[in-house]
C-alpha positions, 0 to 999 in steps of 0.5 A, a space after each residue: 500500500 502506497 505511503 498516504 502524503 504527509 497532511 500538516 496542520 497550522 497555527 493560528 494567531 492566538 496560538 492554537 493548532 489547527 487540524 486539517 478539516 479531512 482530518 477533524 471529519 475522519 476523527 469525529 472532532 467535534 468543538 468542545 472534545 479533549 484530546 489526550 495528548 503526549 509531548 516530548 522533546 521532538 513531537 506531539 502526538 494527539 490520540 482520538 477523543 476515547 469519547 467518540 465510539 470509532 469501532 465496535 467489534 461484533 461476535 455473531 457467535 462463541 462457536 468455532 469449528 476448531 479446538 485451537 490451544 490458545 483459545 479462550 474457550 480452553 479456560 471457561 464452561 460458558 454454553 456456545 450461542 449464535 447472535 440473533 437477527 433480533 440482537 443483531 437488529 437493535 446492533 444496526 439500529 443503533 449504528 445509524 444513530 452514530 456520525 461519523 459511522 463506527 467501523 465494523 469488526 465480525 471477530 471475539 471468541 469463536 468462527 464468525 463464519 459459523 454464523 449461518 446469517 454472517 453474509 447477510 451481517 456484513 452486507 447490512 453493515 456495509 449498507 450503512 456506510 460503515 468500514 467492515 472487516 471480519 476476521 477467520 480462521 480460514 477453513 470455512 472460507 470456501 468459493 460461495 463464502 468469499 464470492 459473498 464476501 467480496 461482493 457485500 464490500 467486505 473491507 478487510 479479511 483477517 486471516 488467524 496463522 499460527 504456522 507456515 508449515 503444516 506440522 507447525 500450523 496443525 500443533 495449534 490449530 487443532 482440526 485444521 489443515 495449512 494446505 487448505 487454508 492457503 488454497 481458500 485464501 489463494 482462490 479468494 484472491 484469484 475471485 476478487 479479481 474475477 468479481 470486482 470491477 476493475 475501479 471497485 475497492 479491493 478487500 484487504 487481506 490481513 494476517 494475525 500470528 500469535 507468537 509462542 516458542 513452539 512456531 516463532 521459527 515460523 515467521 519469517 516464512 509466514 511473512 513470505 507466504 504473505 507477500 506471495 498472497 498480496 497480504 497488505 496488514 500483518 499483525 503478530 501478538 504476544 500468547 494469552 496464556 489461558 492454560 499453565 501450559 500456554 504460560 511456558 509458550 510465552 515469548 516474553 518474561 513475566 512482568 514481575 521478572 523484568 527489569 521494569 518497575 513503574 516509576 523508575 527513571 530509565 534512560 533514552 535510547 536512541 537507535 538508527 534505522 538498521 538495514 542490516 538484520 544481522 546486526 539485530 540480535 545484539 541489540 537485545 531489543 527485548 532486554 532494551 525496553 525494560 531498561 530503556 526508553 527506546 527510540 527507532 527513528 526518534 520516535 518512541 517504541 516502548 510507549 504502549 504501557 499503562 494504555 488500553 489499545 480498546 479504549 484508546 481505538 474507541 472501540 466498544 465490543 457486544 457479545 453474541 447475546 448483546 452485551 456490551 462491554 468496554 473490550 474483547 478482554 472484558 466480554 467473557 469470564 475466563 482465567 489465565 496464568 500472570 507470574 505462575 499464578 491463576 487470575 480470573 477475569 471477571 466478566 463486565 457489561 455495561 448493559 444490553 443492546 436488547 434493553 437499551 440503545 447503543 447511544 445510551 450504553 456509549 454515552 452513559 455515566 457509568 460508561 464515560 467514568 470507566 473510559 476517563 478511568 482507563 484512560 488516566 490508568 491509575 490502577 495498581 501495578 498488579 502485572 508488575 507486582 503481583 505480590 498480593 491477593 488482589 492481582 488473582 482477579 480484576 476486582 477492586 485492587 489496592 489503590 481502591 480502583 472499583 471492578 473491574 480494575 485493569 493493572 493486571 491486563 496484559 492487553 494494557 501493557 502493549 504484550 496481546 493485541 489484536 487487529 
C-alpha cells in the first residue's frame, strides 16, 4: 500500500493548532472534545477523543469449528450461542444513530463464519456506510463464502496463522489443515479479481500470528507466504496464556521478572534505522525496553504501557447475546496464568443492546467514568507486582480502583493485541 502524503496542520494567531478539516471529519472532532495528548522533546502526538465510539467489534457467535490451544474457550464452561437477527437488529439500529459511522469488526471468541446469517451481517453493515472487516480462521472460507464476501464490500479479511508449515500450523490449530487454508485464501484472491470491477475497492487481506516458542521459527516464512498472497496488514501478538501450559509458550518474561518497575527513571535510547538484520540480535531489543526508553527513528517504541489499545481505538465490543462491554478482554469470564499464578477475569457489561440503545450504553455515566478511568490508568501495578491477593482477579485492587480494575491486563501493557 502506497505511503498516504504527509497532511500538516497550522497555527493560528492566538496560538492554537489547527487540524486539517479531512482530518477533524475522519476523527469525529467535534468543538468542545479533549484530546489526550503526549509531548516530548521532538513531537506531539494527539490520540482520538476515547469519547467518540470509532469501532465496535461484533461476535455473531462463541462457536468455532476448531479446538485451537490458545483459545479462550480452553479456560471457561460458558454454553456456545449464535447472535440473533433480533440482537443483531437493535446492533444496526443503533449504528445509524452514530456520525461519523463506527467501523465494523465480525471477530471475539469463536468462527464468525459459523454464523449461518454472517453474509447477510456484513452486507447490512456495509449498507450503512460503515468500514467492515471480519476476521477467520480460514477453513470455512470456501468459493460461495468469499464470492459473498467480496461482493457485500467486505473491507478487510483477517486471516488467524499460527504456522507456515503444516506440522507447525496443525500443533495449534487443532482440526485444521495449512494446505487448505492457503488454497481458500489463494482462490479468494484469484475471485476478487474475477468479481470486482476493475475501479471497485479491493478487500484487504490481513494476517494475525500469535507468537509462542513452539512456531516463532515460523515467521519469517509466514511473512513470505504473505507477500506471495498480496497480504497488505500483518499483525503478530504476544500468547494469552489461558492454560499453565500456554504460560511456558510465552515469548516474553513475566512482568514481575523484568527489569521494569513503574516509576523508575530509565534512560533514552536512541537507535538508527538498521538495514542490516544481522546486526539485530545484539541489540537485545527485548532486554532494551525494560531498561530503556527506546527510540527507532526518534520516535518512541516502548510507549504502549499503562494504555488500553480498546479504549484508546474507541472501540466498544457486544457479545453474541448483546452485551456490551468496554473490550474483547472484558466480554467473557475466563482465567489465565500472570507470574505462575491463576487470575480470573471477571466478566463486565455495561448493559444490553436488547434493553437499551447503543447511544445510551456509549454515552452513559457509568460508561464515560470507566473510559476517563482507563484512560488516566491509575490502577495498581498488579502485572508488575503481583505480590498480593488482589492481582488473582480484576476486582477492586489496592489503590481502591472499583471492578473491574485493569493493572493486571496484559492487553494494557502493549504484550496481546489484536487487529
Amino acid at each position: 500500500m502506497a505511503d498516504e502524503p504527509r497532511k500538516r496542520a497550522h497555527v493560528d494567531r492566538d496560538g492554537r493548532i489547527v487540524l486539517p478539516q479531512e482530518v477533524s471529519t475522519h476523527y469525529g472532532l467535534n468543538p468542545g472534545m479533549e484530546l489526550p495528548l503526549v509531548s516530548d522533546e521532538d513531537y506531539i502526538l494527539l490520540s482520538r477523543p476515547i469519547h467518540r465510539l470509532a469501532k465496535l467489534y461484533i461476535e455473531p457467535t462463541d462457536a468455532c469449528n476448531l479446538h485451537c490451544r490458545t483459545c479462550i474457550r480452553n479456560s471457561w464452561d460458558e454454553p456456545t450461542g449464535m447472535m440473533t437477527k433480533e440482537t443483531f437488529a437493535h446492533i444496526i439500529a443503533g449504528i445509524e444513530e452514530f456520525s461519523p459511522r463506527p467501523s465494523v469488526f465480525f471477530g471475539g471468541f469463536g468462527e464468525p463464519l459459523a454464523h449461518p446469517e454472517i453474509l447477510q451481517m456484513v452486507r447490512t453493515a456495509k449498507q450503512l456506510g460503515a468500514s467492515v472487516e471480519l476476521i477467520t480462521n480460514g477453513t470455512m472460507l470456501d468459493a460461495p463464502t468469499a464470492r459473498s464476501l467480496i461482493t457485500a464490500g467486505l473491507d478487510r479479511l483477517w486471516v488467524s496463522l499460527d504456522g507456515a508449515r503444516p506440522e507447525s500450523y496443525a500443533d495449534i490449530r487443532l482440526g485444521a489443515r495449512l494446505p487448505q487454508v492457503i488454497s481458500n485464501l489463494r482462490r479468494f484472491r484469484r475471485l476478487q479479481g474475477e468479481t470486482s470491477a476493475p475501479q471497485a475497492p479491493q478487500t484487504r487481506l490481513g494476517i494475525a500470528f500469535v507468537a509462542m516458542r513452539r512456531n516463532i521459527g515460523d515467521l519469517p516464512q509466514l511473512l513470505a507466504l504473505a507477500q506471495e498472497l498480496g497480504v497488505s496488514d500483518f499483525h503478530v501478538s504476544h500468547v494469552l496464556p489461558y492454560t499453565k501450559e500456554l504460560e511456558t509458550e510465552a515469548l516474553y518474561r513475566s512482568p514481575a521478572e523484568s527489569g521494569y518497575r513503574p516509576g523508575t527513571t530509565r534512560m533514552r535510547l536512541y537507535l538508527p534505522w538498521i538495514g542490516d538484520s544481522s546486526f539485530l540480535p545484539g541489540i537485545a531489543l527485548v532486554d532494551g525496553c525494560d531498561k530503556f526508553h527506546l527510540y527507532l527513528t526518534g520516535m518512541p517504541l516502548d510507549n504502549g504501557r499503562n494504555r488500553c489499545p480498546f479504549i484508546e481505538r474507541g472501540s466498544a465490543s457486544i457479545a453474541w447475546d448483546g452485551g456490551l462491554s468496554p473490550c474483547l478482554e472484558l466480554l467473557h469470564s475466563h482465567t489465565s496464568y500472570l507470574n505462575g499464578a491463576e487470575r480470573t477475569t471477571n466478566r463486565y457489561v455495561i448493559g444490553n443492546v436488547r434493553d437499551q440503545s447503543l447511544s445510551e450504553l456509549w454515552n452513559s455515566p457509568e460508561y464515560v467514568a470507566f473510559r476517563e478511568r482507563v484512560a488516566d490508568f491509575t490502577f495498581a501495578p498488579c502485572a508488575w507486582c503481583a505480590s498480593c491477593p488482589l492481582a488473582q482477579e480484576n476486582g477492586e485492587d489496592c489503590y481502591g480502583n472499583p471492578a473491574p480494575s485493569c493493572g493486571g491486563c496484559l492487553w494494557a501493557q502493549g504484550l496481546i493485541r489484536c487487529p
